[in-house]
C-alpha positions in Angstrom: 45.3 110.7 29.1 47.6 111.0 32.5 48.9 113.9 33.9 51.6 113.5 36.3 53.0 115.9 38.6 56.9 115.3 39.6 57.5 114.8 43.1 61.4 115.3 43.5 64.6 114.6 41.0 64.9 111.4 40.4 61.2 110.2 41.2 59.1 108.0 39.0 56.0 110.2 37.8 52.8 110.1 39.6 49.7 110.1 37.7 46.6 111.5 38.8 44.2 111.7 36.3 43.4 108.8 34.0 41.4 108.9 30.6 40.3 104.5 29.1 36.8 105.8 27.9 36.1 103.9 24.5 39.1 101.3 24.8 37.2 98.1 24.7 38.7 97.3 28.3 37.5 93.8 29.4 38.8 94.9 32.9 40.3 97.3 34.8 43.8 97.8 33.8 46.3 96.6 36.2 49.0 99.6 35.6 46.0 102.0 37.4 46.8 100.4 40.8 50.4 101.2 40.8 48.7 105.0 41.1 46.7 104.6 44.0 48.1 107.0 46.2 48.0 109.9 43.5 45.4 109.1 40.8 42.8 111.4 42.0 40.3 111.1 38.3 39.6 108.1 36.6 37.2 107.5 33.4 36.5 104.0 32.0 33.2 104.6 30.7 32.1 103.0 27.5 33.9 99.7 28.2 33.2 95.9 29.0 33.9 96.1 32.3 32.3 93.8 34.2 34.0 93.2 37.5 35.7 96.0 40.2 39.0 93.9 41.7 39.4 94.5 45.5 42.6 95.7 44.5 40.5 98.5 43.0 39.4 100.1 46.1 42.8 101.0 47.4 42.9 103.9 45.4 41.6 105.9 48.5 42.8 110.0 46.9 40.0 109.4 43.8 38.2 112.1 43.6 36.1 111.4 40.3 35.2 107.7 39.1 33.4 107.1 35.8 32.1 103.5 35.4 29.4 104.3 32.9 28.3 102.4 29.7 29.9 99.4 30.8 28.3 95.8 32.3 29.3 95.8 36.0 26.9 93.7 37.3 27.7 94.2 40.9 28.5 97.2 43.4 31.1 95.8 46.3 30.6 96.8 49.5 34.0 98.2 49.4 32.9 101.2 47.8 32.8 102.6 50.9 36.3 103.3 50.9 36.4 105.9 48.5 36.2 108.6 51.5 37.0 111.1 49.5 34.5 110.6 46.0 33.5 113.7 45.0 31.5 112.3 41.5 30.0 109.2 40.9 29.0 107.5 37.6 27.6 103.7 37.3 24.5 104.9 34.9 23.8 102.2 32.3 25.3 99.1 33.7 23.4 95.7 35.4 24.1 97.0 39.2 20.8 95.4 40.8 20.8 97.5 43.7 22.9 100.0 45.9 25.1 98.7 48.8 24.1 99.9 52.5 27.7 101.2 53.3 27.2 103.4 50.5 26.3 106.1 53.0 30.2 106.1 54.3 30.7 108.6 51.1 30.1 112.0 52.8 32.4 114.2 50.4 29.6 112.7 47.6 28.4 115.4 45.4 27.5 114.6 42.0 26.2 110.8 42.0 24.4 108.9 39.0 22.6 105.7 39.2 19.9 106.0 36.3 19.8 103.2 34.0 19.9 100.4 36.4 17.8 97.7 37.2 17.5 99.1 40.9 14.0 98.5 43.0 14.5 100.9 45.6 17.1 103.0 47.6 18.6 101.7 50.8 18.4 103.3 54.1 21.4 104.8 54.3 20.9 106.8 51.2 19.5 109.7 52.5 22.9 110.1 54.8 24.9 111.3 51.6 23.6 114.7 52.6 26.5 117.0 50.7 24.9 115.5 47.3 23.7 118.3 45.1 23.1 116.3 41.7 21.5 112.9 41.9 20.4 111.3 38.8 17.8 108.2 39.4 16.3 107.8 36.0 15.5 104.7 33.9 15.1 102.5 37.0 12.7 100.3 38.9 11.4 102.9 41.3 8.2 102.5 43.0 8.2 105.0 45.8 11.1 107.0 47.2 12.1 107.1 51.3 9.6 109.1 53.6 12.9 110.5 54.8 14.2 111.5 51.4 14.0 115.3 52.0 17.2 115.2 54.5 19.0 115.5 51.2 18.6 119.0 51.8 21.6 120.1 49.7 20.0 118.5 46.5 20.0 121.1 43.8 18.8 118.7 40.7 17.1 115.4 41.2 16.4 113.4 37.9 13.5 110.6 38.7 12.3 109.9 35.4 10.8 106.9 33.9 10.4 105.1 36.8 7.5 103.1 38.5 6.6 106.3 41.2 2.9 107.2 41.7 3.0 109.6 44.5 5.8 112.0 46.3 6.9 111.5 50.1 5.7 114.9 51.9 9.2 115.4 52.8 10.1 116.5 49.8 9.1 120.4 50.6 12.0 119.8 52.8 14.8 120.7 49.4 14.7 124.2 49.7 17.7 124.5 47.5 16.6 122.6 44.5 15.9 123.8 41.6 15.4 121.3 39.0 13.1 118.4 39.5 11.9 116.4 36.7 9.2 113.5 37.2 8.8 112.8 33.8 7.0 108.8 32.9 6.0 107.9 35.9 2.4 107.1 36.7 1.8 110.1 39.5 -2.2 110.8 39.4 -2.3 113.4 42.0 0.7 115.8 42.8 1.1 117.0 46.3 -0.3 120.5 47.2 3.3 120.9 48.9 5.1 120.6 45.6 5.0 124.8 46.0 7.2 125.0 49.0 9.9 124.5 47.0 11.1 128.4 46.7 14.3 127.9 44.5 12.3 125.6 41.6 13.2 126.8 38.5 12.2 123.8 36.4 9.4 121.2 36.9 9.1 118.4 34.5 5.9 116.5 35.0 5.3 115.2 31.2 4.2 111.9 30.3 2.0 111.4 33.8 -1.7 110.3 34.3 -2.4 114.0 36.2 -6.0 115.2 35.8 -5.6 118.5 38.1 -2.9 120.6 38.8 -3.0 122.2 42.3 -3.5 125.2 43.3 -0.5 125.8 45.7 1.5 125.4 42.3 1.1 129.4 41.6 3.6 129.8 44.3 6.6 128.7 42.8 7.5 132.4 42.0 10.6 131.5 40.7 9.4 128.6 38.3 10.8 129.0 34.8 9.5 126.1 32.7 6.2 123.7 33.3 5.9 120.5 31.2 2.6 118.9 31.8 2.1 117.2 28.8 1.0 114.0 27.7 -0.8 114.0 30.7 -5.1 113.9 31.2 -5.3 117.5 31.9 -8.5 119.0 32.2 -7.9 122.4 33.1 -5.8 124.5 34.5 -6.1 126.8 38.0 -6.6 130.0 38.2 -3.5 130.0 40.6 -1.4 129.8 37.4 -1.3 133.3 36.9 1.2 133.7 39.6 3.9 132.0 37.9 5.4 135.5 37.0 8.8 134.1 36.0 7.6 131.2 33.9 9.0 131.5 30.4 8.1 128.6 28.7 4.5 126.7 29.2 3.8 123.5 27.9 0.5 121.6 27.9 0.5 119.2 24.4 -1.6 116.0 24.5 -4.5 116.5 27.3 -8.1 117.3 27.2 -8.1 120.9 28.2 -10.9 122.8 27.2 -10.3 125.7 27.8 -7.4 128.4 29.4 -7.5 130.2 32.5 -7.9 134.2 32.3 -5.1 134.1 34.8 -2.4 133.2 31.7 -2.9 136.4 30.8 -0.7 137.4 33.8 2.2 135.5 32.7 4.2 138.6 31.2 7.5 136.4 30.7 5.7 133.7 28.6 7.7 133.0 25.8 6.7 129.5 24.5 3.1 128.1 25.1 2.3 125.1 23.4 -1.3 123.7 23.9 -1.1 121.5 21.0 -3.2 118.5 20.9 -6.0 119.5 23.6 -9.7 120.4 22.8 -9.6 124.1 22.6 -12.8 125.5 20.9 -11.7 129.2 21.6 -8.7 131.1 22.8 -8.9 132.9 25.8 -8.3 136.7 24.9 -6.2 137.2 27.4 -3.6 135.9 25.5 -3.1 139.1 23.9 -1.2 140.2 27.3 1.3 137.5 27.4 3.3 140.7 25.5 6.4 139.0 25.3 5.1 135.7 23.9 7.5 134.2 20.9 6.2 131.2 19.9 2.4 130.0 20.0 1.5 126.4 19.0 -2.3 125.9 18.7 -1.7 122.6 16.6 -5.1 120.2 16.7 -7.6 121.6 18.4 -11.3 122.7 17.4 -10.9 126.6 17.1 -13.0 128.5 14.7 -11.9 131.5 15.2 -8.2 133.6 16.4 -9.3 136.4 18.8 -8.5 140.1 17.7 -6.3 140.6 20.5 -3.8 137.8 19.1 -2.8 141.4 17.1 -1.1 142.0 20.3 1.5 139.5 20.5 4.1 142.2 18.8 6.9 139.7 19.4 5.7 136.4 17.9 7.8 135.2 15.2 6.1 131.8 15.1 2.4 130.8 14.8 1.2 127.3 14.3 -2.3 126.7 14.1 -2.5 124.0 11.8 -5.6 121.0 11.6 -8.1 123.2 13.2 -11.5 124.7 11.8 -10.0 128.2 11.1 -13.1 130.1 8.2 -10.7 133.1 8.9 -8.2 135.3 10.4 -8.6 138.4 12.1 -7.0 141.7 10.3 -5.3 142.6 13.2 -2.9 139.5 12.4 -1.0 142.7 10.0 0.5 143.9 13.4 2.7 141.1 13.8 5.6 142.4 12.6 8.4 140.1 14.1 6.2 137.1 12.1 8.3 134.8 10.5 6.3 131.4 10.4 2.5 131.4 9.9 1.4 128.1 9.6 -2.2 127.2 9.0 -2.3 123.5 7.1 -5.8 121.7 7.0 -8.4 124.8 7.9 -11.1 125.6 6.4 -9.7 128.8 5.3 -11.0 130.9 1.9 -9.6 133.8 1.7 -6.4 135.3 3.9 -6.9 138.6 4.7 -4.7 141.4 3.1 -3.1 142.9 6.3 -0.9 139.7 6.1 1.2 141.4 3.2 1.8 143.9 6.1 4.1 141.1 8.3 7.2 142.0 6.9 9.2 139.4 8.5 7.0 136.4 7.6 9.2 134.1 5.0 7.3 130.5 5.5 3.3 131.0 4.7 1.9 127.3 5.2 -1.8 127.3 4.0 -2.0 124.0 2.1 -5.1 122.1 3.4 -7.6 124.9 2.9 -10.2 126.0 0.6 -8.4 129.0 -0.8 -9.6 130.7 -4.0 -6.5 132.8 -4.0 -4.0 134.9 -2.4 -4.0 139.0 -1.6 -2.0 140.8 -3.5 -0.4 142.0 -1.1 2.0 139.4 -0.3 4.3 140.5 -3.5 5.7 143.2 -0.7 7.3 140.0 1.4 10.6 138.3 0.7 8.8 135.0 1.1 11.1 132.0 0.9 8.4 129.2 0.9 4.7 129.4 0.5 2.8 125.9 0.6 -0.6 125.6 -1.2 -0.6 121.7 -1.2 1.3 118.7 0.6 2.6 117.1 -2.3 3.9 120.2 -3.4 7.4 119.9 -4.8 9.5 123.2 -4.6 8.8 125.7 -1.6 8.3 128.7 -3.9 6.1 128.5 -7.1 5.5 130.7 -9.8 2.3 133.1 -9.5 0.4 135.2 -11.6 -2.2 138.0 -11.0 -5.8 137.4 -11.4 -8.8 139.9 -10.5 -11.2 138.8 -8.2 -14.6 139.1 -9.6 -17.3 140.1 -6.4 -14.4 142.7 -5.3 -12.2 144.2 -7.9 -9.3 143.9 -6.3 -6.1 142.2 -7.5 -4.8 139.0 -6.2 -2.5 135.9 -7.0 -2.8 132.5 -8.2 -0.8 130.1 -9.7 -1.8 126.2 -10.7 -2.6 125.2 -7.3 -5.4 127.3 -6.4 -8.2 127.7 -5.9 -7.4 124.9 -3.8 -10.2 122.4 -3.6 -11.3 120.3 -0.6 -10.1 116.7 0.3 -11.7 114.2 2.6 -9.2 111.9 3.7 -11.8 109.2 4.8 -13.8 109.8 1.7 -14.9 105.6 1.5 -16.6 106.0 -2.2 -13.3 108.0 -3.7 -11.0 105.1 -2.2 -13.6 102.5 -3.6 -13.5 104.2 -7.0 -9.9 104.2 -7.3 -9.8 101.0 -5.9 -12.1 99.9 -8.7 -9.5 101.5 -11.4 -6.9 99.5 -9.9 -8.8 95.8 -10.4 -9.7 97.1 -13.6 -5.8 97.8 -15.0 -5.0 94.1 -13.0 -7.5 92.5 -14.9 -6.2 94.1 -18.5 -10.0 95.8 -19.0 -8.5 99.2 -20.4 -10.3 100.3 -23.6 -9.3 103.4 -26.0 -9.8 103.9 -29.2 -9.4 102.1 -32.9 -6.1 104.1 -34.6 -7.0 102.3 -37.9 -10.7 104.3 -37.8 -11.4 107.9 -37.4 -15.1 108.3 -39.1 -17.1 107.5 -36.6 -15.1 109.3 -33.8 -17.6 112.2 -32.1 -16.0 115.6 -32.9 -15.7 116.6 -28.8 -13.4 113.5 -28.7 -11.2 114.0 -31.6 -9.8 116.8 -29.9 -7.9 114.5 -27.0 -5.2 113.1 -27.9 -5.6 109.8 -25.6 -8.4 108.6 -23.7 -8.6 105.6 -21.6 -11.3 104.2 -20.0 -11.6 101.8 -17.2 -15.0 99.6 -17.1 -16.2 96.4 -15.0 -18.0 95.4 -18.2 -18.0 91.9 -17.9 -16.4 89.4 -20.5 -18.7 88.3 -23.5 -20.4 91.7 -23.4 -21.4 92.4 -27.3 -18.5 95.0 -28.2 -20.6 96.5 -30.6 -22.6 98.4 -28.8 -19.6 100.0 -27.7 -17.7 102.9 -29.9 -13.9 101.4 -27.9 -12.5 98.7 -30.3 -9.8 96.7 -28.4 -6.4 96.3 -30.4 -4.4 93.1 -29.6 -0.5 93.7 -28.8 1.5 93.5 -31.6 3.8 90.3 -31.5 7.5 91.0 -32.3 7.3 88.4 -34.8 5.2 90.1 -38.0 4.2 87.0 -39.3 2.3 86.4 -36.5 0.4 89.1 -36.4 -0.6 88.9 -39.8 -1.4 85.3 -40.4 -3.5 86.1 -37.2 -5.5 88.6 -39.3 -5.8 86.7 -42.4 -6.3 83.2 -41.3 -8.1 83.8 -38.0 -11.3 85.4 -38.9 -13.5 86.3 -41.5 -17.2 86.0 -43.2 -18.8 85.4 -46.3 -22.6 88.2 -46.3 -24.0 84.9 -48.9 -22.4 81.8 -46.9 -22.3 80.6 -43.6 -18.8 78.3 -43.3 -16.5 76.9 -40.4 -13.1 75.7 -40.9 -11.1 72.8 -38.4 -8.1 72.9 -37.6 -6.7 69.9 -40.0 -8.1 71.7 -43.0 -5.8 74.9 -41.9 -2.9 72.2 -41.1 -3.0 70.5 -44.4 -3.2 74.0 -45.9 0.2 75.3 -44.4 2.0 71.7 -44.3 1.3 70.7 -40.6 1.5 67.0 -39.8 -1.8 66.4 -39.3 -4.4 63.2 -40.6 -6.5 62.5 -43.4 -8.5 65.4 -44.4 -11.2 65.5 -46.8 -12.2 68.4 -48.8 -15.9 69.2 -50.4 -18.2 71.8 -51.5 -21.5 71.6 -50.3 -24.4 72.1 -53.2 -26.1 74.8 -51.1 -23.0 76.9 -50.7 -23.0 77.0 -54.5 -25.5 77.3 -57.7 -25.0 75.0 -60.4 -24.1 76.0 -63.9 -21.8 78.7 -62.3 -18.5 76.9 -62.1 -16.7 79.5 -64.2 -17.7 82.1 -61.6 -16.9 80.2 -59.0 -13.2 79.7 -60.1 -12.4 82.9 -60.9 -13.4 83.6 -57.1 -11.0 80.6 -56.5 -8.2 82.9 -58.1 -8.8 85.9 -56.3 -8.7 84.2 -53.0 -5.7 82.1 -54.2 -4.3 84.9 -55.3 -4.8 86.5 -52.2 -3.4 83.7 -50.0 -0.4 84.0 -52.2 1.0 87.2 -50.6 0.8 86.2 -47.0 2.4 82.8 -47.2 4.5 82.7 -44.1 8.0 84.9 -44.5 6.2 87.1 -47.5 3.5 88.8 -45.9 3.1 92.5 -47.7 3.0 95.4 -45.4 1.2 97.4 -48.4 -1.5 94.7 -48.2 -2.0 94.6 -44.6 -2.5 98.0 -44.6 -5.2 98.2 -47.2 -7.2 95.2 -45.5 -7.8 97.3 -42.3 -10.2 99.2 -44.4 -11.9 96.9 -45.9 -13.4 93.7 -45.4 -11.8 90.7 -45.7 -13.0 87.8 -47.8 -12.3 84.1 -46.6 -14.2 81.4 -48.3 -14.3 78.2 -45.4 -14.3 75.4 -46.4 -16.8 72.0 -45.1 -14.9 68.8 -44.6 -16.8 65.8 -45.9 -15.0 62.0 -46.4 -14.5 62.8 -50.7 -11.0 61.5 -51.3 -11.1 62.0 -54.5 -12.2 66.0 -54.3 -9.2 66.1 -51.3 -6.8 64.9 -53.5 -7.6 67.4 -56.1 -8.1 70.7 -54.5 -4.7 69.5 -52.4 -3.0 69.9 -55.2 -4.1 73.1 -55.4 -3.7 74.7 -52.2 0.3 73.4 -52.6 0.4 75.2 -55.8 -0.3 78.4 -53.9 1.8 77.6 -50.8 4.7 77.2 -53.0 6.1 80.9 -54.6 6.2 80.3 -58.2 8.7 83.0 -58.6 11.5 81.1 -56.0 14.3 79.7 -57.6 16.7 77.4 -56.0 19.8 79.6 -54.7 16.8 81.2 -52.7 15.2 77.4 -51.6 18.4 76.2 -50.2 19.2 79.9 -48.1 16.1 79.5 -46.5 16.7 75.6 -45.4 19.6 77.4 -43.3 17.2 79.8 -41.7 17.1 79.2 -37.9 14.5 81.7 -37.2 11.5 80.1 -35.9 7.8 81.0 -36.9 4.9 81.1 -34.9 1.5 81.1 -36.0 -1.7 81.3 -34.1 -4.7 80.2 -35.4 -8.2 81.1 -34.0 -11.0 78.2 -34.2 -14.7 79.2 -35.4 -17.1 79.1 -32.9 -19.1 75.9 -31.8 -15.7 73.6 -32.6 -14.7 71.3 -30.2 -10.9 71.9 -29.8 -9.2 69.4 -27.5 -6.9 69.2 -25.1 -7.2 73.3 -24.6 -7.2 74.0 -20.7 -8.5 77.4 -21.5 -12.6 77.5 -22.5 -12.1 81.1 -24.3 -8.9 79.9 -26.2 -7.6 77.1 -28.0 -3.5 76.4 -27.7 -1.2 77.9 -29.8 0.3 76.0 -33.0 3.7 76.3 -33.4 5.6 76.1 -37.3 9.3 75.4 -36.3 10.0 75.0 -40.2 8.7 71.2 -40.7 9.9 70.2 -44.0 6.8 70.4 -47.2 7.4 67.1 -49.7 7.1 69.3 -52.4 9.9 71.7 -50.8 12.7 72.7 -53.0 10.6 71.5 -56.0 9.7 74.3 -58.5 5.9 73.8 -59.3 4.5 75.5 -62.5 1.4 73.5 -62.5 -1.5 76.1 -63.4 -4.6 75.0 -61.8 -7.1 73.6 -63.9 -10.1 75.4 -64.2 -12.1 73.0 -65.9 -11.1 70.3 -63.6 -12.4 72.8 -60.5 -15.5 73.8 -62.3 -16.7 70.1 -63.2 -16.2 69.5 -59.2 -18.5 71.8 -58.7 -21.1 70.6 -61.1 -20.9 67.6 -59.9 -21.8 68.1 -56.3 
């Protein structure tokens, strides 16, 4: 951080060279001033320093100041007695503008001002005239002095991103510079004496709102690299072609048309990039550009690569990706220093088999195209990626040979090809899938019944899933469709299966509906009065001993799924076959309630439960749910939902005939006079 330099025995050190970048400084430190007649660098860049002390300015030997990075918001005047400043660095600080006097520092050779809100440049600038580098960039810069060219010693001069829309004419006047970069501005025209500068070796003019370049600019003899890009470049002069230094060419983002024969003069062209323009063809006189390395055709309209692009025997990089390539020339073999080929979104279907012939290429990019396959010939390559598709996970993939039929010969393929076309803006593919999506939101995904195989066609046995999405609208008859919708299974069975047994069902010879305090009373809910009958149409008289045998069965068969006993065994078999669920009408017949009551309790009630069993189950303090569907055309209220009534929770309500061992039989010839009666 200081180096010191003894004087004589006995002397306290003096420092002249100081390093406080990155210290957090809120000020200059006050131990620098004790240096001011040796301390010939100093850095405090990357600070808070916001004020310079006067104090400051007695250091009258420094040679090299660095102020960047830091939030001076004010130059003094007193910077004028730094006589001997060699470099100069304020860039990125608040210094509003440059002091007049500044043009006392005549030993100034390196100066940097960019990144400050400065409007314009006084005066006396142009009096530095030993400066060689003079960075201006990131300011407020609308024009620069008519007299700027009497900084003829100016080697680089860095003006970008600022406000400039023309050049002062004196700027033919830096015969020594070499570097000039004009990069974001808003220049429309540029000055035919932009090629009197003899010593230009780099002209960046990117980012502009050119439309012509002139013709004087083929003069620049010495010119090494052109940006014009991002400009609104329309063509380019003939005049190019005497650019015979230029190495590296770059015209991305305009609207050229078309290239000038005259680039095929440009025998030290390295990199051209014409990216982005409106290319329909590429000038054959490309092929000259003999020592061209990297070609980036990226975005354009070309159909075609001319033959002569077989020429290019250096190029170890082509990009012609998102254009209308149908196909490559065969010359495209000769490339032998190939190592990228990059041809994504074409229109490409076969690649000829001269390409197996570049045997430095190891990144093939084709994905985009309409390939059927690849030539054979590419197993001679020590490829490290090849891309068939954009979504493609690993860069190499696994290929297999394949014949082709209309030529005999033997080419590749893998699961990726033949590659088939995509339109990205394809409206009815984005409305389809955007169809499937609605249809998976609104829960209208339909596959088929797993508890029935028979009437399954025999080409769709073979899948082992299908799923169909439909807008079939809700309360379409689901019998005219072969898709049978299965209901989520509840984690609770007994759910599920008093669902199935209690919910549904019809008699061929009667047409019944149950209410919901018949199904209560059934189960033990707290419900009302309820009153039980037979109607005399729903059953013949003189056939009560039939009729109570068919009570049994169904008694019997209301036995097995009394909540907490459901058998799996049983629930299997019904799927199969039909269920039989006599409903019951309720009329006001106390006297017929009160009897068949006593039924229904007798088969809620397991005759086989004995009372160690009765009290375990008291303790129980798993709850039971059970849904209950109502028949159609009963008013069920208080449901907010039209399609579905609310669900009836059992949380164990306590029977009046719980814990009590019930071995009353029913009485068939009670049952039976019932029924002869009505």
């Amino acid at each position: 951080m200081f180096r010191c330099i003894p004087i004589f025995k006995g002397c306290n050190r003096q420092v002249e060279y100081v390093d406080k970048r990155h210290c957090s400084l809120p000020s200059v430190p006050d131990d620098i001033l004790r240096y001011s007649r040796s301390l010939e660098e100093l850095l405090l860049d990357a600070n808070h320093i916001r004020d310079l002390p006067k104090n400051f300015f007695r250091l009258q030997r420094l040679r090299k100041l660095g102020l960047s990075d830091n939030e001076i918001h004010r130059l003094p005047p007193d910077i004028q007695n730094f006589e001997n400043l060699v470099e100069l660095d304020v860039s990125r600080n608040d210094i509003p503008d440059i002091p007049e006097n500044i043009k006392n520092l005549r030993a100034l050779q390196v100066a940097d001002f960019s990144s400050n809100p400065i409007p314009r440049l006084p005066p006396g600038f142009v009096q530095l005239r030993n400066l060689t580098v003079l960075g201006l960039n990131d300011m407020s810069l609308t024009n620069l002095p008519p007299d700027f060219g009497s900084l003829e010693a100016l080697q680089s001069l860095e003006l970008r991103e600022n406000l400039l829309k023309s050049l002062p004419e004196s700027l033919s006047q830096l015969y020594k510079l070499e570097r000039l970069d004009l990069g974001d501005n808003d220049i429309e025209v540029l000055p035919a004496h932009i090629g009197k500068l003899p010593a230009l070796q780099e002209l960046w003019l990117d980012h502009n709102q050119l439309q012509h370049l002139p013709p004087e600019i083929g003069e620049l003899k010495t010119l090494v690299c052109l940006d014009v890009s991002e400009n609104r470049l329309e063509d380019l002069p003939e005049e190019i072609g005497g650019l015979e230094a230029l190495t590296d060419l770059h015209l991305s983002q305009n609207v050229i048309e078309k290239l000038p024969d005259g680039l095929g003069e440009l025998r030290n062209l390295t990199i051209l990039k014409v990216d982005q323009n409106r290319l329909s063809t590429l000038n054959p006189n490309i092929g000259r550009c003999e020592n061209l390395q990297e070609l980036i055709l990226t975005e354009n309209f070309l159909l075609e690569m001319p033959v002569s692009v077989g020429k290019l025997l250096n190029l170890n990089n082509l990009n012609v990706d998102r254009n209308s390539l149908q196909s490559l020339p065969n010359e495209i073999g000769n490339l032998k220093e190939l190592g990228v080929l990059s041809l994504r979104d074409n229109k490409l279907q076969y690649l000829p088999v001269e390409v197996g012939q570049c045997i430095a290429l190891h990144v093939l990019d084709v994905s985009g195209n309409r390939l059927q396959y690849l030539p054979y010939s590419l197993i001679n390559l020590n490829l490290k990626a090849v891309w068939l598709s954009k979504n493609q996970a690993q860069p190499m993939l696994t290929f297999q040979t394949d014949v082709d039929e209309k030529t005999g010969q033997e080419v590749l393929t893998c699961f990726l090809l033949p590659q088939l076309e995509i339109h990205p803006d394809d409206t009815e593919r984005l409305d389809m899938i955007s169809g499937m999506r609605n249809a998976v939101q609104d829960g209208e995904i339909h596959e088929y019944d797993n508890g029935d195989n028979e009437g399954r066609p025999e080409k769709e046995t073979s899948r082992t899933q299908s799923v169909t999405f439909t807008d079939e609208p809700p309360g379409t008859d689901k019998e005219t469709s072969q898709f049978v919708r299965q209901n989520t299974p509840h984690p609770r069975e007994l759910k599920a299966k008093a669902q199935k047994w209690f919910s549904k069902g019809k008699n061929d010879s009667r047409s019944a509906s149950t209410d919901e305090q018949d199904v209560s009373q059934t189960f033990g809910l707290d419900k009302t009065e309820t009153d039980i009958s037979i109607k005399s149409n729903d059953l013949p008289v003189g056939t009560a001993e039939e009729e109570s045998q068919k009570f049994e069965s169904v008694e019997n068969e209301q036995k097995e799924i009394v909540p907490g006993t459901v058998d799996d065994n049983a629930d299997l078999q019904s799927r199969n076959e039909p269920e039989i669920v006599h409903h019951r009408y309720i009329t006001e017949s106390n006297t017929d309630m009160e009897t068949l009551l006593d039924m229904e309790c007798s088969v809620t009630e397991s005759k086989d439960r004995n009372e160690k069993e009765d009290d375990e189950s008291e303790n129980e303090e798993t709850q039971r749910h059970v849904e209950f569907s109502i028949a159609e055309g009963t008013d069920y209220e208080g449901t907010g939902d039209s399609n579905r009534p609310n669900r009836l929770h059992r949380r164990d309500t306590p029977h009046h005939l719980k814990n009590k061992r019930i071995h009353a039989a029913v009485d068939k010839e009670k049952v039976a006079s019932i029924i002869a009666q009505v």
